[in-house]
C-alpha positions in Angstrom: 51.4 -12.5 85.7 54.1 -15.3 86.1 56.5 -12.4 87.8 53.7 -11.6 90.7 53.2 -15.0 91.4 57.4 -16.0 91.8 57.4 -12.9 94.2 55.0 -14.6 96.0 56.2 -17.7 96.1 59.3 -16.5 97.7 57.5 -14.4 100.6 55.3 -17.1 101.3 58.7 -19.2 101.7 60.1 -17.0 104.1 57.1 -16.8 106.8 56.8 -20.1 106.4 60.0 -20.4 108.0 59.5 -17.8 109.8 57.0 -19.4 111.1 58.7 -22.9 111.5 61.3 -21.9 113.3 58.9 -19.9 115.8 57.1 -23.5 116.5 60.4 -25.3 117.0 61.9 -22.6 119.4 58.3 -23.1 121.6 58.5 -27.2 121.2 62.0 -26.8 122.4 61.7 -24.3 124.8 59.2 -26.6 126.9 61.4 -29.2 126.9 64.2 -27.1 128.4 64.7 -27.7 131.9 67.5 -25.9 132.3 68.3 -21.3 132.3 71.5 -21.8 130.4 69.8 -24.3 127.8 66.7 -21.8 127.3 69.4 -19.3 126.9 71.3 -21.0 124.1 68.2 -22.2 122.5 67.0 -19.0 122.8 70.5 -17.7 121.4 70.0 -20.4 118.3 66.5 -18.8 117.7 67.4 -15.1 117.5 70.1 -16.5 115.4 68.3 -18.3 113.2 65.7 -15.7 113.0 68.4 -13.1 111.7 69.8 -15.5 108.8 66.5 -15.7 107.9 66.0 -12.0 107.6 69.4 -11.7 106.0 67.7 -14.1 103.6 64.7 -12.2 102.9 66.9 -8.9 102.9 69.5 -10.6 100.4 65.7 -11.6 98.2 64.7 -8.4 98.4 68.4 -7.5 96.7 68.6 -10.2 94.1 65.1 -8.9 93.4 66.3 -5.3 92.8 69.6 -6.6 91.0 66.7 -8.3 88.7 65.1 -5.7 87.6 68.4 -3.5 87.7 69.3 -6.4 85.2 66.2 -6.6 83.5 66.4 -3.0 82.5 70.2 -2.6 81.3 68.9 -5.8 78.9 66.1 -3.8 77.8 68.8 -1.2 77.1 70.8 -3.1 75.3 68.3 -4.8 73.0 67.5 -1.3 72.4 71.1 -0.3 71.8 71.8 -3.5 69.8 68.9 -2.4 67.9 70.0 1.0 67.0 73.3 -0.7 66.1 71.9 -3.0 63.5 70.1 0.1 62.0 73.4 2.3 62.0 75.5 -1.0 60.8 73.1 -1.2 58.2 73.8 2.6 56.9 77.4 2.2 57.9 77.1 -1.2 55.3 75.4 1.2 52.4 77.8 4.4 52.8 80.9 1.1 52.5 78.9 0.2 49.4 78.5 3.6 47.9 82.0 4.2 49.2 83.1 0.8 47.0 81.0 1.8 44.1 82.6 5.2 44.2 86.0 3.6 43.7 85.1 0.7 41.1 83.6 3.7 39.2 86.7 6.1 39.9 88.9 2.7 38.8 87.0 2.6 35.7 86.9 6.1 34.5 90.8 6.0 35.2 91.1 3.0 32.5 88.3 3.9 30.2 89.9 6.0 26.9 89.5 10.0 28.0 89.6 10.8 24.5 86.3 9.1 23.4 84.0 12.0 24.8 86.2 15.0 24.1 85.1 17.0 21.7 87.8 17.5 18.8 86.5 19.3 15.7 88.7 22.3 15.8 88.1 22.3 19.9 90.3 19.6 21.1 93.7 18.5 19.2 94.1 14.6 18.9 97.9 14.1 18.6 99.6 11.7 15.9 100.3 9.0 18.8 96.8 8.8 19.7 95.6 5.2 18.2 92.1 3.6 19.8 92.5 0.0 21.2 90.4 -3.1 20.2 90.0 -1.9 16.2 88.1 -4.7 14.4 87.8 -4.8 10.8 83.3 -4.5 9.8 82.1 -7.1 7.7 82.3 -6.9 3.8 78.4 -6.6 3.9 78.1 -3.5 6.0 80.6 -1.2 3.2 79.6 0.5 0.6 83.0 -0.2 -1.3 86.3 0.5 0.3 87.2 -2.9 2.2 88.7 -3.0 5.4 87.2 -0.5 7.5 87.8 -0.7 10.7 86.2 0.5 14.4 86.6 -0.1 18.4 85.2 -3.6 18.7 82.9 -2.3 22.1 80.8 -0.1 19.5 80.6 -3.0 16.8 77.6 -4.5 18.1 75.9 -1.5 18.4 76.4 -0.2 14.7 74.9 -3.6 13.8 72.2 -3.8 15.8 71.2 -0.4 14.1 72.7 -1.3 10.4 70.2 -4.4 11.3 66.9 -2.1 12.3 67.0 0.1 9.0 67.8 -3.1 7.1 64.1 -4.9 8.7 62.8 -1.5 8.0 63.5 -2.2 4.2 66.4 0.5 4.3 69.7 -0.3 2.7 72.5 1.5 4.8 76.2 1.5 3.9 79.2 2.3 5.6 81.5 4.5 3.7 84.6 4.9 6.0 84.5 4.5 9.3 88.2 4.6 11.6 90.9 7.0 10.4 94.7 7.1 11.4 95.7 10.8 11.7 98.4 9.8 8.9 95.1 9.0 6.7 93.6 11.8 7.7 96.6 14.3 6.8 96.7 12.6 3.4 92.7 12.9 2.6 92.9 16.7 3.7 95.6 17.6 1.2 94.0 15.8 -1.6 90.9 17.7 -1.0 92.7 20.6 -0.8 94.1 19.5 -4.3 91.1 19.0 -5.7 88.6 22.1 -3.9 90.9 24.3 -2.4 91.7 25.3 1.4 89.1 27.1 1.7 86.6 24.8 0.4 88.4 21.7 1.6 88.4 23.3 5.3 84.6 23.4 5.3 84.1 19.6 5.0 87.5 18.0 6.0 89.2 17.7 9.5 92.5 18.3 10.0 95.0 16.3 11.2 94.5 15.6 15.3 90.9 16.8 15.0 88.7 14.5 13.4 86.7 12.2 15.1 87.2 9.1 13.1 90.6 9.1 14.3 88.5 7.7 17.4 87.2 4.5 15.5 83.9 5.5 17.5 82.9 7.3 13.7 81.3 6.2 10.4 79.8 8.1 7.4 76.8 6.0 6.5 75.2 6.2 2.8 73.0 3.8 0.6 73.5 2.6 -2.9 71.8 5.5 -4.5 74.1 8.2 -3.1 77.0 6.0 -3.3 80.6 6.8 -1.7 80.5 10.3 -2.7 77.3 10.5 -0.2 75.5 13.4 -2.5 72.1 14.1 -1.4 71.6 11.8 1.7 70.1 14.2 3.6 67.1 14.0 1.7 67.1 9.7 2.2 65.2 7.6 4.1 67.7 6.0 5.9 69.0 10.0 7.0 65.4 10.1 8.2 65.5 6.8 9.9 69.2 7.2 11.9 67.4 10.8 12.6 64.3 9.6 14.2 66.4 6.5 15.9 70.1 6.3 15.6 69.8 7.9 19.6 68.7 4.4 20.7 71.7 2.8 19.7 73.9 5.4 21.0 74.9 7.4 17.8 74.1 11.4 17.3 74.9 13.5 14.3 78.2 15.3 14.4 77.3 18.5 12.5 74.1 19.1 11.7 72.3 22.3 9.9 74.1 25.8 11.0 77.1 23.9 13.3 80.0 25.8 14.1 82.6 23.7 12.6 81.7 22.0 8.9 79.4 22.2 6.5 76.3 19.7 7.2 77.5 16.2 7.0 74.0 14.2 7.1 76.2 10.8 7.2 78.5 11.5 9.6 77.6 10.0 13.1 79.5 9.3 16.4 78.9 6.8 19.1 78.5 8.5 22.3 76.7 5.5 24.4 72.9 5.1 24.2 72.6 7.0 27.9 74.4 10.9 26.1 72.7 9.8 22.8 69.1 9.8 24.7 69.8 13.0 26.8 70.8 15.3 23.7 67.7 13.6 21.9 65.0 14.4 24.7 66.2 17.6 25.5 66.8 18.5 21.3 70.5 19.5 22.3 73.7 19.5 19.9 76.8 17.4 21.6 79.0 20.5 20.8 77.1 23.0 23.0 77.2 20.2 26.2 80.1 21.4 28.4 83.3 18.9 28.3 82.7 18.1 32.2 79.2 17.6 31.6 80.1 14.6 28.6 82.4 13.5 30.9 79.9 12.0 33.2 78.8 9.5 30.6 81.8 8.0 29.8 81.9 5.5 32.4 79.0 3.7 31.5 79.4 4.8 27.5 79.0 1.4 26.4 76.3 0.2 28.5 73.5 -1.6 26.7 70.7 0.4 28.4 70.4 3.9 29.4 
């Protein structure tokens, strides 16, 4: 509304003057007495009388030039629009783009080893030794002192040593991190004592045990003791069954494995997100393809899933 009434505002300006200048020339042109002032007046007139149609023309143009104007800023708010919408994806792909790298950064610095699967699969040489080993407290062990495992999993094992405990369970660790030196020594004295054969079925070799990881314990209670007889057939074996998965710990080598005989108290952290997968979908960690274990490693110690 305010548009249509500047328009005509401005054409009511120009006959007006139109008009004025017509009433001046005919005042003037009475007063005239002489044929050379009539003909400079009328000279002035026709003169004026074209500026003022240049004026109304060059109107007319700012007019158009306006609305040229009008519509190239409609453009560009539309434009400017589009480019805050694409900025904003542009902003999310950087973002994805960033956490792609932090993620690639981490993976590069996290321990490739943790995920792998050793047990006569993967060979963990003599040089391989886990970083941030912390010794488990006195109450935790069943007897041997100074266990050790990675500090990151620590809190993790306790918070579930802690559950079975509230649960009026008694859980014990029995050993937990292994140096491959340690582990060369309690082969051959099995050996000693069962046989190869025998020895083969239960023990790890050197470079293929996964307490060598510090990630690993054997857990018992007071009944079974060290020797960890008949713990499949415990509640606390039936506790870490139905939950150890929350706190990120799966059974190594259950009934009919490939590798050992069935170790009921040997369990590896994995991270609570690969503990909860193998336990919805009622999967074994050895039958998961390495690339697909792989994928969990960056966030293996996570607190959530």
């Amino acid at each position: 509304m305010r548009k249509n009434d500047d328009k005509s505002t401005k054409w009511v300006l120009v006959f007006l003057a139109l008009v004025l200048v017509t009433i001046l020339a005919a005042a003037l042109l009475s007063s005239v007495r002489s044929k050379e002032e009539m003909l400079s007046l009328r000279a002035e007139i026709d003169q004026q009388r074209v500026t003022i149609l240049d004026y109304e023309d060059l109107l007319a143009e700012k007019e158009e030039q306006l609305a040229v104007h009008k519509e190239l800023l409609g453009i560009f708010q539309r434009q400017s629009s589009n480019a805050a919408y694409d900025f904003s994806q542009i902003r999310q792909m950087v973002s994805q783009a960033t956490q792609t790298v932090e993620d690639l950064k981490k993976l590069e610095e996290s321990d490739g080893e943790l995920l792998a699967k050793y047990s006569k699969v993967y060979f963990l040489n003599e040089h391989y030794y886990p970083e941030n080993l912390t010794y488990l407290p006195n109450d935790l062990l069943i007897s041997e002192r100074n266990q050790q495992i990675k500090k990151e999993v620590l809190p993790f094992l306790t918070d579930m040593l802690a559950a079975m405990r509230s649960d009026g369970l008694s859980p014990r660790i029995v050993s937990a991190f292994r140096s491959f030196d340690y582990q060369g020594e309690l082969k051959n004295s099995n050996v000693v004592t069962y046989g190869t054969s025998v020895a083969s079925q239960f023990v790890a070799d050197q470079g293929y045990s996964e307490h060598q990881l510090g990630t690993t314990v054997d857990i018992a209670n007071p009944d079974t003791g060290a020797e960890m007889l008949g713990f499949d057939i415990t509640e606390e074996y039936q506790w870490l069954l139905d939950n150890a998965y929350k706190y990120g710990f799966i059974l190594s080598y259950p009934e009919d494995n490939s590798y050992y005989a069935f170790e009921p108290w040997h369990w590896r952290f994995v991270g609570i997100a690969l503990a909860t997968e193998l336990n919805s979908k009622g999967k074994y960690f050895y039958d998961m393809l390495q690339r697909d274990i792989n994928t969990y490693r960056i966030n293996m110690f996570d607190t959530t899933q």
